[in-house]
C-alpha positions as MATLAB code, in Angstrom:
seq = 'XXXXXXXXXXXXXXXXXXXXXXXXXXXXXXXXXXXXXXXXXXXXXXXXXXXXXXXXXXXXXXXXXXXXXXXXXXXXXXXXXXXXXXXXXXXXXXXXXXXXXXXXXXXXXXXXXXXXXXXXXXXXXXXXXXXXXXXXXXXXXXXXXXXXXXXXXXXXXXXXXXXXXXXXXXXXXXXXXXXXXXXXXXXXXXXXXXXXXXXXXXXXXXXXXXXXXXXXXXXXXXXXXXXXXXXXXXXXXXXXXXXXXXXXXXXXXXXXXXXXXXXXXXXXXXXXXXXXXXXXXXXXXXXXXXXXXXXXXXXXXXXXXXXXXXXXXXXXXXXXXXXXXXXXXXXXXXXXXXXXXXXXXXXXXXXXXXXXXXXXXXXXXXXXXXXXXXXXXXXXXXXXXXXXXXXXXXXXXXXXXXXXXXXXXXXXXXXXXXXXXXXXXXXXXXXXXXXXXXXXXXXXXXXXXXXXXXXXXXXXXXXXXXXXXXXXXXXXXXXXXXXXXXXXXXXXXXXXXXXXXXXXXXXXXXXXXXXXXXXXXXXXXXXXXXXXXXXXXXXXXXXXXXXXXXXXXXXXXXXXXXXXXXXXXXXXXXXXXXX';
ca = [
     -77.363  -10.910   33.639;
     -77.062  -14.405   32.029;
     -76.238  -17.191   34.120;
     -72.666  -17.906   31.813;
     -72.195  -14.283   32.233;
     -72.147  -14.360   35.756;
     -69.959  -17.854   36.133;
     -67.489  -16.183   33.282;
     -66.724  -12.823   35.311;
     -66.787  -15.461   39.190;
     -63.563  -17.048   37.020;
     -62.411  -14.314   35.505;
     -62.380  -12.675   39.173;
     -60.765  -15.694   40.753;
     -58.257  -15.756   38.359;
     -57.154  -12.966   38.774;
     -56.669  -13.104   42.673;
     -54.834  -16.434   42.680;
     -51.376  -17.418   42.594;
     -51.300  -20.695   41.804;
     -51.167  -19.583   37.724;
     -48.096  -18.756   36.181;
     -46.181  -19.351   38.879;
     -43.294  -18.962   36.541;
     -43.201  -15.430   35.903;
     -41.622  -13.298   39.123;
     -42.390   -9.732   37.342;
     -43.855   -8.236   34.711;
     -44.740   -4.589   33.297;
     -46.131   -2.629   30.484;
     -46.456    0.815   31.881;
     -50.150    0.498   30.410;
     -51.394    1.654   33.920;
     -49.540    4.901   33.415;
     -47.393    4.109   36.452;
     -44.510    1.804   37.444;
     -45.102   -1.563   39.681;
     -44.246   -1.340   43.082;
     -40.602   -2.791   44.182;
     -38.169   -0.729   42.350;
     -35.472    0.945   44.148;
     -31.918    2.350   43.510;
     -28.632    0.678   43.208;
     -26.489    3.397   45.128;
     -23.842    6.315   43.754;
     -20.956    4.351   44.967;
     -19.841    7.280   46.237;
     -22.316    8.961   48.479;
     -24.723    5.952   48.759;
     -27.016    8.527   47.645;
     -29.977    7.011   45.357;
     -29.442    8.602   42.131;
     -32.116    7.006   39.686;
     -35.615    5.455   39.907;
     -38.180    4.159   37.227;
     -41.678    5.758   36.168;
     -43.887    5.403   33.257;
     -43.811    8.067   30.276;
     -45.682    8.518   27.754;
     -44.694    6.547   24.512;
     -44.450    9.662   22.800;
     -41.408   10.611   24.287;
     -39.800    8.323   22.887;
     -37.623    9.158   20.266;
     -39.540    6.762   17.658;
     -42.338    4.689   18.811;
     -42.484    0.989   19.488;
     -44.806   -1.508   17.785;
     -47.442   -2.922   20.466;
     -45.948   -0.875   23.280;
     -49.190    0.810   23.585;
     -49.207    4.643   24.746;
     -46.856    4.390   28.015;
     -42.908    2.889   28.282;
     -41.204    2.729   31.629;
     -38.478    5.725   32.215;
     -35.038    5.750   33.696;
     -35.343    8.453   35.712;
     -31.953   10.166   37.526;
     -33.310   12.068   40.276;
     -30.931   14.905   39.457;
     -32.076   14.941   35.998;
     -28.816   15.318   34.856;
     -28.914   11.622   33.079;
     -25.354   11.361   33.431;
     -23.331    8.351   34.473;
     -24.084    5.192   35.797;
     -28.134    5.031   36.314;
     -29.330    1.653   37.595;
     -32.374    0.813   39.035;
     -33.769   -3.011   40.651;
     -36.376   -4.870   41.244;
     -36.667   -8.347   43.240;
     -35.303  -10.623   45.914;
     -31.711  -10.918   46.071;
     -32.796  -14.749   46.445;
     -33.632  -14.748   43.027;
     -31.104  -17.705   41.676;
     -32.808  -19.249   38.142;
     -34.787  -16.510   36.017;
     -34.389  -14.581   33.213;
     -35.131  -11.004   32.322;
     -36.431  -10.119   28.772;
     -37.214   -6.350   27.951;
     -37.710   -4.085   24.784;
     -34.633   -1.573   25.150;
     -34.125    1.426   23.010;
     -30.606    1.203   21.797;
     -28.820    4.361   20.601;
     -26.576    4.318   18.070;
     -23.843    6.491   17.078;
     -24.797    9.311   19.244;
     -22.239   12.050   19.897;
     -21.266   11.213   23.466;
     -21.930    7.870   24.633;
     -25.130    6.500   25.464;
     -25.881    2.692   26.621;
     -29.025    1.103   28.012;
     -29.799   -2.713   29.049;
     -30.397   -4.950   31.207;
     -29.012   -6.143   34.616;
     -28.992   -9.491   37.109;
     -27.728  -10.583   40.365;
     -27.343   -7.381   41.774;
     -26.945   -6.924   44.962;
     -26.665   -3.379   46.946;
     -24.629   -5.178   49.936;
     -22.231   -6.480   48.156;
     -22.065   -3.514   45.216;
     -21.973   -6.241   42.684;
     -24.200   -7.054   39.822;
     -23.962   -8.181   35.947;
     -24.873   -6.331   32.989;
     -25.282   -6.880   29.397;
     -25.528   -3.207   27.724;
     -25.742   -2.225   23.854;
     -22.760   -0.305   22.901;
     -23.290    0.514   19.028;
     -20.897    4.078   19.386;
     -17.792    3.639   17.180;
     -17.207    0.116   19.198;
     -20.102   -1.475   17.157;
     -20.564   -4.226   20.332;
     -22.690   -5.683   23.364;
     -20.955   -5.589   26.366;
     -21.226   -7.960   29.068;
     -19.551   -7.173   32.329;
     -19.458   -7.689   36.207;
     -18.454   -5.541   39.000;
     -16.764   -6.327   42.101;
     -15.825   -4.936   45.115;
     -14.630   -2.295   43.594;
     -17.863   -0.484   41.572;
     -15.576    1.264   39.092;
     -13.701   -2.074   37.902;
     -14.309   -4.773   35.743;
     -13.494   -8.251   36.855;
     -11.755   -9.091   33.282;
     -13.483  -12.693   33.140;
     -16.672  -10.818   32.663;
     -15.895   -8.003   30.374;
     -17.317  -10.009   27.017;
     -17.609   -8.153   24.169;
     -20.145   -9.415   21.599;
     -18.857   -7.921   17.963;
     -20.801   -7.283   14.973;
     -18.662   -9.133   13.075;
     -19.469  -12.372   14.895;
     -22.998  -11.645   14.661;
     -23.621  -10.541   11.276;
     -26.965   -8.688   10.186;
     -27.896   -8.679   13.320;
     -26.667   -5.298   14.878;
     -28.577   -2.364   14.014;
     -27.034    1.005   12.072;
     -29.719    3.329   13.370;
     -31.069    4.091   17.154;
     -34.018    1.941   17.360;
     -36.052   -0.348   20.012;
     -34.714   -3.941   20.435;
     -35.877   -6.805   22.605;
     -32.635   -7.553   24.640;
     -32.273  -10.633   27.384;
     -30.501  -12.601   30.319;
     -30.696  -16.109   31.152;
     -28.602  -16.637   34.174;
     -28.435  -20.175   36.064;
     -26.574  -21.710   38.495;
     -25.932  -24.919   36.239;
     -23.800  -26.853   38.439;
     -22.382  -26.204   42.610;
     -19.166  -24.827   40.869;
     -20.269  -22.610   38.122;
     -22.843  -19.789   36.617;
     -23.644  -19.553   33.135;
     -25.304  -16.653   31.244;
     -26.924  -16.101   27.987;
     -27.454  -13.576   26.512;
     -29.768  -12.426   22.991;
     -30.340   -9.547   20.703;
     -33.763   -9.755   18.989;
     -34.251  -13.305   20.114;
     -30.664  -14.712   18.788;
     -28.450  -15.891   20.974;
     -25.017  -14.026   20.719;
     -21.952  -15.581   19.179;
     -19.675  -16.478   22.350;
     -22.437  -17.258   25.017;
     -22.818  -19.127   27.787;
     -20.476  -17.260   29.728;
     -19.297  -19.199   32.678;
     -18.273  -17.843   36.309;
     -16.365  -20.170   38.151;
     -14.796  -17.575   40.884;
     -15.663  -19.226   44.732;
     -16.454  -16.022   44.852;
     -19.343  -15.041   42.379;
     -23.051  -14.544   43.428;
     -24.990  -16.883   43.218;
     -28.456  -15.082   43.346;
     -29.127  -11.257   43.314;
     -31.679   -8.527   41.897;
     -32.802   -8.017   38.738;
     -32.821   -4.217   36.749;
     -32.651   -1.661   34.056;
     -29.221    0.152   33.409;
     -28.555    3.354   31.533;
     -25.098    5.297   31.068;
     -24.688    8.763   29.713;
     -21.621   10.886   29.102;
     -24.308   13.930   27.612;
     -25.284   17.107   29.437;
     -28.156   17.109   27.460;
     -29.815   14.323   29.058;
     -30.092   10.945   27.090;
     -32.875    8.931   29.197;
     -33.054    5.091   29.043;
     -36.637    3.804   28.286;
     -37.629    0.374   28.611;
     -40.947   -1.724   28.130;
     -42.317   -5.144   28.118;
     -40.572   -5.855   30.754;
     -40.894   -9.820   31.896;
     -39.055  -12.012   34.455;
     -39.566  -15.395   34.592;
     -38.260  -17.983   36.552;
     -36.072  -20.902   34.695;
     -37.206  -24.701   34.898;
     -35.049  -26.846   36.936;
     -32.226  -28.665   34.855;
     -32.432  -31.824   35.316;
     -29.562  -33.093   33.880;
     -27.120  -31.560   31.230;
     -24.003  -33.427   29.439;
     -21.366  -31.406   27.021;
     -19.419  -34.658   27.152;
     -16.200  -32.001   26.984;
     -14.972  -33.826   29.915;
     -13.674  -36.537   27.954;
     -16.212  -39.182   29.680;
     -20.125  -39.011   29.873;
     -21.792  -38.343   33.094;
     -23.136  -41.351   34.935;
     -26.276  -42.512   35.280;
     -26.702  -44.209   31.892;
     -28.287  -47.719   31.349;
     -29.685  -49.784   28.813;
     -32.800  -50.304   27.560;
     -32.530  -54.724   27.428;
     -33.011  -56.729   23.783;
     -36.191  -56.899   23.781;
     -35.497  -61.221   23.254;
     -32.878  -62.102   24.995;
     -32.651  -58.781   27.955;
     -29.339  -58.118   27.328;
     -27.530  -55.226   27.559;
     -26.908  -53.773   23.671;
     -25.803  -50.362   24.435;
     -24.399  -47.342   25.938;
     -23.083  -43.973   26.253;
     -19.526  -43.115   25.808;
     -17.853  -39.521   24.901;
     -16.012  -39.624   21.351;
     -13.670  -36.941   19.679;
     -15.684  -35.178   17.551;
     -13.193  -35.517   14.692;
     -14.761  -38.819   14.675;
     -18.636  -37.692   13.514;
     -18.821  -37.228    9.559;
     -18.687  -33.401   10.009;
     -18.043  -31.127   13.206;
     -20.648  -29.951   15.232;
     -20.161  -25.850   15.317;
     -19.764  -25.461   19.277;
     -19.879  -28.650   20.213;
     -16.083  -28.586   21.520;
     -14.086  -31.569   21.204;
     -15.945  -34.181   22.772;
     -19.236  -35.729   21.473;
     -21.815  -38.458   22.627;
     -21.747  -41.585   20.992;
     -24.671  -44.420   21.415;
     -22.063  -47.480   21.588;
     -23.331  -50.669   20.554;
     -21.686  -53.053   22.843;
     -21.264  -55.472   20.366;
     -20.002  -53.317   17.779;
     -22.254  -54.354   14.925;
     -24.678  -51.563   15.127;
     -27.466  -53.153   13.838;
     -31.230  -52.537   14.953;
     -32.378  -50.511   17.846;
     -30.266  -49.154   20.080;
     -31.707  -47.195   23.308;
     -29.586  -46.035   26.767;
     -31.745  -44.473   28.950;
     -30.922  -42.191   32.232;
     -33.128  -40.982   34.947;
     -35.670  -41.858   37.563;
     -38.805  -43.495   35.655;
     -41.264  -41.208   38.022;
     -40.148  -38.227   35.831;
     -43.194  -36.255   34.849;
     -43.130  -33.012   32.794;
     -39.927  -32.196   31.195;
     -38.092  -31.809   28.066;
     -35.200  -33.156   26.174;
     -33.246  -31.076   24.076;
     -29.762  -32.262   22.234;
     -27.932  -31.477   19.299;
     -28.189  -34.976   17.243;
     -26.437  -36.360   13.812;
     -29.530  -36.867   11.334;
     -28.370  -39.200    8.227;
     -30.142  -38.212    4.911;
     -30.534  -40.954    1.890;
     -27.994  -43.675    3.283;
     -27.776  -46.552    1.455;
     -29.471  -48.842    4.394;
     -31.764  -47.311    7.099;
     -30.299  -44.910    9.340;
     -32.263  -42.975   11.967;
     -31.425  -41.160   15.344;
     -33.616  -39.441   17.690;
     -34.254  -38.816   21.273;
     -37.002  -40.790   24.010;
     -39.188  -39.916   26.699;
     -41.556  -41.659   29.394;
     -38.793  -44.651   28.954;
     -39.864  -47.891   31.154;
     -37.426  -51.180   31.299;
     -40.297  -52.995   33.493;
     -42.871  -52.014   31.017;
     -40.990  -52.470   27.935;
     -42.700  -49.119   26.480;
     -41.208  -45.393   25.649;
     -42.060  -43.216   23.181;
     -39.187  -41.931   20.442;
     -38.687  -39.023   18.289;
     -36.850  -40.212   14.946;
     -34.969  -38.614   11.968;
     -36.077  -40.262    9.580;
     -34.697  -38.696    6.233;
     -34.210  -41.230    3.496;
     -36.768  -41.729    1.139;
     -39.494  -41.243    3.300;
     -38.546  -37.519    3.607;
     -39.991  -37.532    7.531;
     -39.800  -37.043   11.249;
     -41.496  -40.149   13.056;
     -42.768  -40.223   16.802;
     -44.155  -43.199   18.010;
     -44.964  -45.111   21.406;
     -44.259  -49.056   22.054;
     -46.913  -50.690   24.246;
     -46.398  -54.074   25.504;
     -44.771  -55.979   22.299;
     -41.787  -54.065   21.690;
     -41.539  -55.027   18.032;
     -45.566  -53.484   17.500;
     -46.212  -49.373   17.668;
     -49.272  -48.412   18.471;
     -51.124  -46.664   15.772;
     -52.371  -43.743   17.590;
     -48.790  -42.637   18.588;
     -47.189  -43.510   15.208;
     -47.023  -40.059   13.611;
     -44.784  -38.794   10.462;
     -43.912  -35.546   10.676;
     -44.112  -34.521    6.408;
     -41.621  -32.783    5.187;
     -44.438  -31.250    2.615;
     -46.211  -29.938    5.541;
     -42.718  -28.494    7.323;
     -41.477  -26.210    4.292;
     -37.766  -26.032    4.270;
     -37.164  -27.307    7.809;
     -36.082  -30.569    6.868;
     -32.469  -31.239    5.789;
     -30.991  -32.742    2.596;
     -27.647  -33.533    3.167;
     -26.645  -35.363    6.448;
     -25.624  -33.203    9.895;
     -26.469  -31.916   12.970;
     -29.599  -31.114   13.784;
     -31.605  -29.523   17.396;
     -34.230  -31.935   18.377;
     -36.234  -31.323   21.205;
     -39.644  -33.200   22.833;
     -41.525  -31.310   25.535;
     -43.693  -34.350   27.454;
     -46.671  -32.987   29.660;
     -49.455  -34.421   31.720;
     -51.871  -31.865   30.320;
     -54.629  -32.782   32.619;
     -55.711  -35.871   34.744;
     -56.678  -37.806   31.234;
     -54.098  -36.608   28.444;
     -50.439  -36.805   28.081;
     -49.315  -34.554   25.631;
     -46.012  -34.431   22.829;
     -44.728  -31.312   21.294;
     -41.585  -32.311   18.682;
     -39.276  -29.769   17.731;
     -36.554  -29.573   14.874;
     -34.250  -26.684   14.774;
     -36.292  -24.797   17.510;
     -39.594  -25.529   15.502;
     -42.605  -26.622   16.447;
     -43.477  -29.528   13.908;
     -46.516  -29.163   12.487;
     -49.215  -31.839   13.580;
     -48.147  -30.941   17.565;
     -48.881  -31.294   19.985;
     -49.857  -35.349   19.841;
     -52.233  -36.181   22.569;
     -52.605  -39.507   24.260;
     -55.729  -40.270   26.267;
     -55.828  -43.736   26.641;
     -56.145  -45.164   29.715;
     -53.169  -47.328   30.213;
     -50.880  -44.415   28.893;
     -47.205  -43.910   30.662;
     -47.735  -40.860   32.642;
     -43.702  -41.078   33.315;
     -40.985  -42.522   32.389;
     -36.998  -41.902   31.946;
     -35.518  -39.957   29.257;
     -32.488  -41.306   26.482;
     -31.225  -41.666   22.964;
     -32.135  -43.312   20.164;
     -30.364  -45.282   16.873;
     -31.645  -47.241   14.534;
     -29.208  -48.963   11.622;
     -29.292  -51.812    9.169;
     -26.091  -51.181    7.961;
     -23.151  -54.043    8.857;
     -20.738  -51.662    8.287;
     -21.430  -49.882   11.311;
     -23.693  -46.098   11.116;
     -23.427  -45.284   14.811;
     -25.722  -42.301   16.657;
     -23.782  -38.930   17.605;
     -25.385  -37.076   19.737;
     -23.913  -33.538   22.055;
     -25.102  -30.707   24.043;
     -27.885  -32.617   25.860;
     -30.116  -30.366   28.129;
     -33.378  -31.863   29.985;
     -35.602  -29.541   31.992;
     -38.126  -30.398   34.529;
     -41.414  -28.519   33.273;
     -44.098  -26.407   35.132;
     -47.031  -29.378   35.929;
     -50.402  -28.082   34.024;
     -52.065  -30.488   36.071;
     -52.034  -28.350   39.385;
     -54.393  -25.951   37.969;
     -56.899  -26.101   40.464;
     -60.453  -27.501   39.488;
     -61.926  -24.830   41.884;
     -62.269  -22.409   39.621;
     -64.188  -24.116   36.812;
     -67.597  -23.486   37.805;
     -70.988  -25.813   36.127;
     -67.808  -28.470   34.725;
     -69.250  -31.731   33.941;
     -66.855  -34.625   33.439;
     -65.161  -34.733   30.715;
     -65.773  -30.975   29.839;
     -62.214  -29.478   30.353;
     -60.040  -26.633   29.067;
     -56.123  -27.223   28.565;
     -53.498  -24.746   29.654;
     -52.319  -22.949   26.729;
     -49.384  -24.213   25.049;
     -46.605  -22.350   24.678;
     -47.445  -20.406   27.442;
     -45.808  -17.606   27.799;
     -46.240  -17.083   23.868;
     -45.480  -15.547   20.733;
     -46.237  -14.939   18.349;
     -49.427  -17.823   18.494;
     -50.587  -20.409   20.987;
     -52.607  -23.842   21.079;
     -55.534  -24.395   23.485;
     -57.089  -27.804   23.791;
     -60.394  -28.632   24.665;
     -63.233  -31.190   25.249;
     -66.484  -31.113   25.580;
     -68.690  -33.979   26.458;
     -72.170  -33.604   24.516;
     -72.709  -31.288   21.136;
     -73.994  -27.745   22.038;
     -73.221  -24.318   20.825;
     -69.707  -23.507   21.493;
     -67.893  -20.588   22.401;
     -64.111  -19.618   22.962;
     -63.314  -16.471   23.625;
     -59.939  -14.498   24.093;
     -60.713  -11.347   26.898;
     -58.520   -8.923   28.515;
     -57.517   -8.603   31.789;
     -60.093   -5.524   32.413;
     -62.833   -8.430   30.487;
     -63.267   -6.345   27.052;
     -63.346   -9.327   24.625;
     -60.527   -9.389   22.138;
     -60.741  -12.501   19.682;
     -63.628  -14.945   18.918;
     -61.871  -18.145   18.280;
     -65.045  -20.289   18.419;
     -68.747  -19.748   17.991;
     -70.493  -22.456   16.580;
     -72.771  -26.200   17.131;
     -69.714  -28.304   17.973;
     -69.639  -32.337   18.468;
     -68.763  -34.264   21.411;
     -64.873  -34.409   20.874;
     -61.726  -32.523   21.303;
     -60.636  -29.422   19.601;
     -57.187  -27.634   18.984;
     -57.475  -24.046   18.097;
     -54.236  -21.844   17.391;
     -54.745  -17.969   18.821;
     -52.205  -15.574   16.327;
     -52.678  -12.370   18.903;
     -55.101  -10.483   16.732;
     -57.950   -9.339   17.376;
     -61.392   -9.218   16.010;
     -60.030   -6.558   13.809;
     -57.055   -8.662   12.547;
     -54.488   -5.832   14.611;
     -52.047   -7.196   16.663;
     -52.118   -7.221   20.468;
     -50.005   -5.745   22.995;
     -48.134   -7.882   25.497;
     -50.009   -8.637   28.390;
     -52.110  -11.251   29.907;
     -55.137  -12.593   28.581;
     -58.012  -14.476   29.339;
     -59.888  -17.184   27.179;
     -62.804  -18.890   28.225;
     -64.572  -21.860   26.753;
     -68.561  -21.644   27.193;
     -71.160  -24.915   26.267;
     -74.292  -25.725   27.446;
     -74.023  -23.168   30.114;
     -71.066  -24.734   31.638;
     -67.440  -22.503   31.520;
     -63.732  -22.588   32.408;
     -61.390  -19.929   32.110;
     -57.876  -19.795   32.618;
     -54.931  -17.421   32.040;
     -52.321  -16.553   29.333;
     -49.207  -14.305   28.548;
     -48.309  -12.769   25.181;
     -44.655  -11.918   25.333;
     -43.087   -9.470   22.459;
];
């Protein structure tokens, strides 16, 4: 056996053993194995305390129609009487489990002559005989129900019997029985409350977050599959795909419906004289040019102290050690004013170093999204981190009448020598991400903030609402012991998104030219994709993986390997395809 052989399958062997990858996801399961993970166990007849249902693998062809990539076996939820009538309910986890969400293809019946739900459930919790559940109910009530028990098994606490209509969510309920992809976000997002949210085919229903606010509520709990059946005949629930991941830290989150913003804010000083300029205040949003649709009442507003609202205007929040972690808010983009106009959000913000980076709407002539990095003289960008984002090259994202807009940036320390930037605009990655900065003298932190720029004396301010920032999963812990024959500067980047779909970015270097392979395996090591195979340059490389194969077929979910190989030297590391 080649040498690379043997250092590919040491990885491959290692990686699969440790625990120190994907530390996010608590639970996941394909059935592919032809039998059920360990850890499931029954949610009790309230009655008898009997167990009445657990989970197995079938074969997909019990199914009444098949599932795209959900191979030849879906998980089964099986009532132990067989009867497949009432309540069936089956867990899996800690009842410490607090942050996470639970994502799962569900077949979804609709119409049938008695009724028939299936879904998903969190925070369950046999001692207390208490859990949540969001169910698809498409019977003559044409709805998702979401709805938690307490106490009392066979009664709804009214605060959490949501119905999700059709009619708020049009297109998106089906007319036939079919397989959807249904899930749960649940967080405890402040001491005092617990939001959920819930989707249907990756859209977040009309009405959501719902909020708890009971003293009373858990907090943590279980996570599971639910099934309910009125029919003699037996209507199983069947599941697959099942993942659970655990939910980055909020860092901070501001609605500004309270009428005030949260402290915390300060200013980033005029660059000449280090004054204070601006701030953040809350503003009725019958103030913006147009309503924000679920923003409330309130809005952010950048305030420039002196009211002229004229140049740059940055308030910043946050320790300046923050490392990985996104910013997400909903912000006012102005398109073809008569004088510049631009709003955006910052990261890696430093007042002693004079130097952030900024994401900018930029939508007047120029047609673009600009993100650029200050270093030392705060009136001079840096050219390697003054990037348009091309409206040309981002068909139909970008806007052409003024309004609100998502912007997000995800900031990473990718590895001890690279910082990367991955821009969003309406949950889209922009095309040119991610932008990677390697110098040496690079922030590696920084605070996080708002941005406006005007030229305008009559005054354009920056709106800005719904701000969410998220501490993110370090890529940098990835332990160096398992890259095996690594010279410096030879390195392999975590893929990014990661968990993905439907495609992925991996980053690489390599030091000195060579022949160059990257190569997507399974878990069991039969190689899927060829990315790279070629004579290659000293340099770094971005390749984007699609999930096909050599074959140009899709992949199943699942994890994968990929594993860069030059001059005998390789590193492998781990991914997840979520569908």
């Amino acid at each position: 056996m080649k040498r690379g052989t043997i250092l590919l399958f040491s990885a491959l062997f290692l990686l699969f053993f440790s625990t120190d990858f994907f530390a996010q996801v608590i639970y996941s399961e394909d059935f592919e194995s032809g039998t059920a993970n360990a850890g499931w166990y029954y949610y009790p007849n309230p009655s008898t305390g009997l167990p009445e249902e657990t989970v197995v693998a079938a074969p997909m062809s019990n199914a009444p129609s098949p599932l795209a990539g959900g191979g030849n076996f879906m998980g089964h939820l099986q009532d132990l009487d067989g009867s497949y009538t009432g309540s069936a309910t089956a867990l899996n986890g800690a009842t410490s489990l607090a942050n996470y969400s639970i994502e799962a293809d569900v077949y979804c019946y609709v119409n049938e002559p008695l009724s028939a739900y299936t879904g998903l459930v969190v925070y369950a919790d046999t001692t207390l005989k208490d859990f949540y559940k969001l169910r698809a109910d498409f019977d003559a009530n044409d709805r998702i129900n979401f709805s938690g028990r307490r106490s009392d098994p066979n009664t709804f606490l009214p605060l959490f019997n949501k119905d999700f209509k059709g009619v708020d969510n049009p297109g998106l309920f089906p007319t036939v029985s079919g397989w959807h992809k249904m899930k749960i976000e649940v967080r405890n997002t402040s001491e005092n409350e617990t939001s959920f949210w819930c989707y249907f085919d990756g859209q977040l229903l009309a009405g959501c977050p719902i909020v708890d606010t009971t003293s009373n509520r858990n907090k943590s709990g279980s996570f599971g599959l639910y099934a309910f059946q009125q029919s003699s005949n037996g209507i199983p629930g069947y599941f697959d795909n099942i993942v659970v991941e655990e939910l980055p830290t909020i860092l901070y989150s501001e609605d500004f419906e309270s009428g005030t913003a949260n402290a915390g804010w300060y200013y980033y000083p005029n660059p000449s004289t280090g004054l204070p300029e601006e701030t953040v205040v809350a503003a009725p949003m019958s103030n913006a040019p147009s309503p924000l649709a679920g923003g409330g009442n309130f809005m952010g507003h950048l305030q420039d102290l002196d009211g002229s609202y004229t140049g740059s205007a940055t308030a910043l929040n946050g320790a300046t050690s923050l490392a990985n972690y996104s910013i997400e808010a909903d912000v006012y983009c102005y398109v073809n004013e008569p004088l510049s106009a631009y709003t955006g959000l910052v990261v890696y913000a430093d007042t002693t170093l004079k130097d952030f980076y900024k994401l900018r709407a930029d939508f007047d002539a120029n047609d673009r999204i600009n993100f650029s990095g200050r270093r030392s003289d705060p009136n001079t960008f840096l050219p390697l981190f003054n990037k348009d984002f091309k409206g040309v090259d981002n068909p139909g994202l970008f806007p052409t009448v003024s309004g609100w807009h998502k912007m997000k940036i995800e900031v990473r320390n990718t590895s001890e020598n690279e910082t990367s930037f991955w821009c969003y605009f309406d949950g889209q990655l922009l095309a040119g991400c991610p932008i990677v900065d390697t110098t040496s003298n690079r922030n590696k932190s920084g605070s996080f903030g708002l941005y406006a720029f005007q030229q305008s004396s009559n005054g354009i301010p920056g709106y800005f609402d719904n701000i969410v920032v998220k501490q993110l999963q370090s890529t940098t812990s990835v332990d160096e012991k398992y890259d095996y024959g690594i010279p410096e500067e030879f390195y392999l980047a975590q893929n990014y998104p990661n968990p993905f779909n439907p495609s992925t970015s991996i980053i690489y270097n390599i030091k000195e030219a060579g022949n160059t392979s990257l190569i997507i395996y399974d878990i069991l090591g039969a190689r899927v994709k060829t990315l790279v195979s070629q004579f290659q340059s000293a340099g770094q490389y971005n390749v984007t993986w699609d999930g096909l194969n050599d074959a140009g077929n899709q992949v199943r979910s699942g994890i994968y390997i990929y594993s860069l190989q030059t001059n005998n030297a390789v590193i492998s590391k781990k991914m997840l395809l979520l569908k």
